[in-house]
C-alpha positions as CSV (number, residue, x, y, z in Angstrom):
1,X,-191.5,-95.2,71.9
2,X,-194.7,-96.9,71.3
3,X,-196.8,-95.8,68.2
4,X,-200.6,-96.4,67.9
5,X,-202.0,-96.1,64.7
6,X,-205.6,-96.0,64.5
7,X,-207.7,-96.3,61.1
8,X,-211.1,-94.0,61.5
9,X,-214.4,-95.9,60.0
10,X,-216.1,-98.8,61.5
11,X,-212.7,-98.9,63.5
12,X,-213.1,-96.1,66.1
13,X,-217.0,-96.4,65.9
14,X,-219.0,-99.3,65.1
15,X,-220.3,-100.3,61.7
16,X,-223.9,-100.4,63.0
17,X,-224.0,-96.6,63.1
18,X,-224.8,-96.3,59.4
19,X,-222.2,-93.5,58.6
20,X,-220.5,-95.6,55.9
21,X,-223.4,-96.6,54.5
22,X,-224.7,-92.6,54.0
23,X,-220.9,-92.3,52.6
24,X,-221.8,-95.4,49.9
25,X,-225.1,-93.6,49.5
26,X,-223.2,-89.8,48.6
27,X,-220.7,-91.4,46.6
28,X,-223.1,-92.9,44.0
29,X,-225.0,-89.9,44.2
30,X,-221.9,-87.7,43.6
31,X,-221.1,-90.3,40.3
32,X,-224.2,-89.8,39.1
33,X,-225.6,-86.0,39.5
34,X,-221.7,-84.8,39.6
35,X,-220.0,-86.5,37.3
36,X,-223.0,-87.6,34.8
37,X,-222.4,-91.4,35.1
38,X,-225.8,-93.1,34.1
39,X,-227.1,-95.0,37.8
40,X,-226.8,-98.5,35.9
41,X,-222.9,-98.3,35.7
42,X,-222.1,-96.7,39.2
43,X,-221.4,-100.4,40.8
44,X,-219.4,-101.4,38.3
45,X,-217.0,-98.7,37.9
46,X,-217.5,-98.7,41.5
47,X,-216.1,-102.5,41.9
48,X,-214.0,-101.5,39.2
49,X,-212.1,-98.8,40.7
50,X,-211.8,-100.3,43.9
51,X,-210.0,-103.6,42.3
52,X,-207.7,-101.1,40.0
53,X,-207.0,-98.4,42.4
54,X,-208.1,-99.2,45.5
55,X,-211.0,-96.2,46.4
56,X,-213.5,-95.2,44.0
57,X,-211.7,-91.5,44.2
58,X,-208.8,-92.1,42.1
59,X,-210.7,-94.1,39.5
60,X,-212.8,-91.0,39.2
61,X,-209.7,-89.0,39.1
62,X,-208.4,-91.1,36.5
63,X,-211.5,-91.3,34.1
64,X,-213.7,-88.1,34.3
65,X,-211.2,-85.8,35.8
66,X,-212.5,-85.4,39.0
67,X,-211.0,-82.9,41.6
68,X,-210.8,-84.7,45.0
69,X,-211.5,-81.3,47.1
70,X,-215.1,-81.9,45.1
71,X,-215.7,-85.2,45.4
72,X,-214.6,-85.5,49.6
73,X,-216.5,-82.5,50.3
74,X,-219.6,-84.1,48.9
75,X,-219.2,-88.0,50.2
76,X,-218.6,-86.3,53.4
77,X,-221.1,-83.7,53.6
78,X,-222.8,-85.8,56.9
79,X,-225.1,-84.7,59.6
80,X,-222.9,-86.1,61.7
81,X,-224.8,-85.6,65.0
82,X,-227.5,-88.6,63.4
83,X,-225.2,-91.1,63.7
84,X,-222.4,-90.9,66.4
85,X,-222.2,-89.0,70.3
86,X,-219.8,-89.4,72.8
87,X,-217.8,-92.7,73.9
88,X,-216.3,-92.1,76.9
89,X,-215.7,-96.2,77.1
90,X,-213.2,-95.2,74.2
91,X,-211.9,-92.3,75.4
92,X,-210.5,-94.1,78.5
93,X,-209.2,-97.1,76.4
94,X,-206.8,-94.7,74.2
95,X,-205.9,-92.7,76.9
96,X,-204.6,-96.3,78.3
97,X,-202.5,-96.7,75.5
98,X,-199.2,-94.7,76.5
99,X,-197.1,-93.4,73.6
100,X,-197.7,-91.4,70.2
101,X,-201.2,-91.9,69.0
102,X,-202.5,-91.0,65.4
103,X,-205.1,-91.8,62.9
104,X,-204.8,-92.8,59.4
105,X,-207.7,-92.6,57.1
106,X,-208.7,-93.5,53.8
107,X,-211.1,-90.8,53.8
108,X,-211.2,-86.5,54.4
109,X,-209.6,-84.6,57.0
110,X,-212.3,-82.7,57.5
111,X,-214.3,-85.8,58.2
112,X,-211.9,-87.4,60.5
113,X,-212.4,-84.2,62.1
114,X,-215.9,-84.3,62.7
115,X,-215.8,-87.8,63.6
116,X,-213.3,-88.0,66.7
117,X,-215.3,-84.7,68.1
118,X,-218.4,-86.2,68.1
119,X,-216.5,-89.4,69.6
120,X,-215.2,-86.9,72.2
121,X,-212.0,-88.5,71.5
122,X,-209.8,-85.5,69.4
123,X,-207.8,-84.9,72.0
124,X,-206.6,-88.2,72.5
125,X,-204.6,-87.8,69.3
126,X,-201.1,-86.9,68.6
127,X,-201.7,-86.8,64.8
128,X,-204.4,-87.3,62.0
129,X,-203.3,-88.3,58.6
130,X,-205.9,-88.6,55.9
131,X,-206.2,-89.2,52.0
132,X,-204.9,-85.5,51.1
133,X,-201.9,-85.9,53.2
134,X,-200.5,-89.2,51.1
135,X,-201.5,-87.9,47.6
136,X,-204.9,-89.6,47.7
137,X,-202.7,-93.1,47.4
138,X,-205.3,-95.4,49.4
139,X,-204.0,-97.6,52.7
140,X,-203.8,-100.9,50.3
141,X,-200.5,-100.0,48.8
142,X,-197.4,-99.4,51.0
143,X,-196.5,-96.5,49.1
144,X,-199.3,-94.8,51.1
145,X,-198.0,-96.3,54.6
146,X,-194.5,-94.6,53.5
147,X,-195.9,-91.2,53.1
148,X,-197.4,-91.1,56.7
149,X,-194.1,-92.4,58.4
150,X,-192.0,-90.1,56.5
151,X,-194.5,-87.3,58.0
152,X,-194.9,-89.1,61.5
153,X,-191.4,-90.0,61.8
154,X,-192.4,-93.2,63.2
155,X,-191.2,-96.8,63.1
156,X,-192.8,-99.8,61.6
157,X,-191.1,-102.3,64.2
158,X,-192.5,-100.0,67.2
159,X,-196.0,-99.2,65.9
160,X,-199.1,-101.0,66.1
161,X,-202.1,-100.4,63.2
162,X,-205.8,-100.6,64.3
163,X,-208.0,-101.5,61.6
164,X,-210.8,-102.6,60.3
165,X,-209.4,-104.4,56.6
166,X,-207.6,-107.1,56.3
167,X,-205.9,-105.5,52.9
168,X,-205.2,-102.6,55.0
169,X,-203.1,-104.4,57.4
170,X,-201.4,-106.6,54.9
171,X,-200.1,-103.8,53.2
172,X,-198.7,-102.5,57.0
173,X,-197.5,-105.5,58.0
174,X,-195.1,-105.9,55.0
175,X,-193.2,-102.6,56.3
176,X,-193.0,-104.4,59.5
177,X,-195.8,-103.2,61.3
178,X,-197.7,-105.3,64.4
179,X,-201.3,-105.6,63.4
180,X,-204.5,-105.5,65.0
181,X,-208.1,-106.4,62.9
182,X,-210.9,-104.6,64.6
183,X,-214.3,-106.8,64.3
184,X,-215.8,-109.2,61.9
185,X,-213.3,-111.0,59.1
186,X,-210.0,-113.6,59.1
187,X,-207.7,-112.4,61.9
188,X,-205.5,-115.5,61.7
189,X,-202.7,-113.6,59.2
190,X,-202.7,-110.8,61.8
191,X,-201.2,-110.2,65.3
192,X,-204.6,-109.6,67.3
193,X,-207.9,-109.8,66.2
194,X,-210.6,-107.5,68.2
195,X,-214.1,-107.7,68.3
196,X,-214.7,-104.0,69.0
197,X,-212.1,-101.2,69.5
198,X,-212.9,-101.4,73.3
199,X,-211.3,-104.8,73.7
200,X,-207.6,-103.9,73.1
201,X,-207.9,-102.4,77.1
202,X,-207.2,-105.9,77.4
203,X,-203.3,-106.0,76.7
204,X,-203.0,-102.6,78.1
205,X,-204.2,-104.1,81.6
206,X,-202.3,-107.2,80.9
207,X,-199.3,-105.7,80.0
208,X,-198.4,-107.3,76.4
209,X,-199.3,-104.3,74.7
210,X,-196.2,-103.7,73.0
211,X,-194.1,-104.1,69.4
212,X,-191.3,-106.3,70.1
């Protein structure tokens, strides 16, 4: 069986659509009128967290006792329909790829949610596994990559991760994972490198779309 793991931001949709950047924007507002951390430290304990933990969550977690229902519901409190609308063009390129098909995020269900049904793509997947189903443990350690196969039931030698960073996909390809970078970065340590999500309809028409 072929497995097709998908990451969600600035993977499934391009980064030009601002949606991270309002995410950036809620999270430093969330540090600072949620948790009380003075404006003038926010990017450091941001940098900070992200080098110690990974996401900015479970430094907050950590520090100021933060409850992660609190802190995804605000960071993802979006209007989504500003930013993203139907993709057919991907719809058709997942529903090329035969086989199980799931996301794996980093961030909320309920935003993964929004996102693929806006996209008009939620139907193309099997599965969606976010940061509450692997015990907020973030993509870059394998730990996290462990939890979702043990709830997926899939294989690292026949799957194949989409994603957008290149720490992301180290972690993967460790467990034996094929690997696929989606746009801008170093794709030379990886398997395929895409410039968009709409180019990997190029090894399903060409056949070489598979883990071997």
């Amino acid at each position: 069986m072929q497995n097709y793991i998908f990451d969600l931001d600035n993977t499934l949709y391009h980064p030009n659509t601002g949606i991270l950047e309002e995410v950036n924007h809620r999270i430093n507002s969330f540090m600072i009128h949620k948790v009380g951390i003075h404006f003038e430290k926010v990017d450091f304990l941001r940098r900070t967290y992200r080098e110690k933990y990974g996401v900015t969550l479970r430094g907050l977690m950590y520090h100021y006792s933060v409850r992660p229902s609190d802190y995804l519901d605000y960071v993802h409190d979006l209007a989504y329909d500003e930013f993203i609308d139907k993709d057919p063009l991907l719809n058709s390129c997942l529903e090329n790829l035969k086989g199980y098909r799931a996301v794996f995020t980093n961030g909320a269900k309920s935003h993964a949610v929004n996102i693929l049904s806006k996209l008009g793509v939620y139907e193309c997947f099997d599965d969606i596994f976010s940061i509450e189903d692997v015990d907020y443990i973030p993509k870059i350690y394998i730990e996290s990559f462990k939890k979702m196969m043990n709830m997926s039931g899939i294989i690292p030698g026949d799957s194949i991760l989409f994603e957008d960073s290149c720490l992301n996909l180290t972690a993967a390809a460790k467990l034996g994972f094929k690997t696929a970078l989606i746009g801008v970065g170093n794709g030379s340590g990886f398997d395929y490198h895409f410039s968009s999500i709409y180019d990997i309809v190029s090894l399903t028409e060409k056949g070489q779309m598979y883990c071997e």
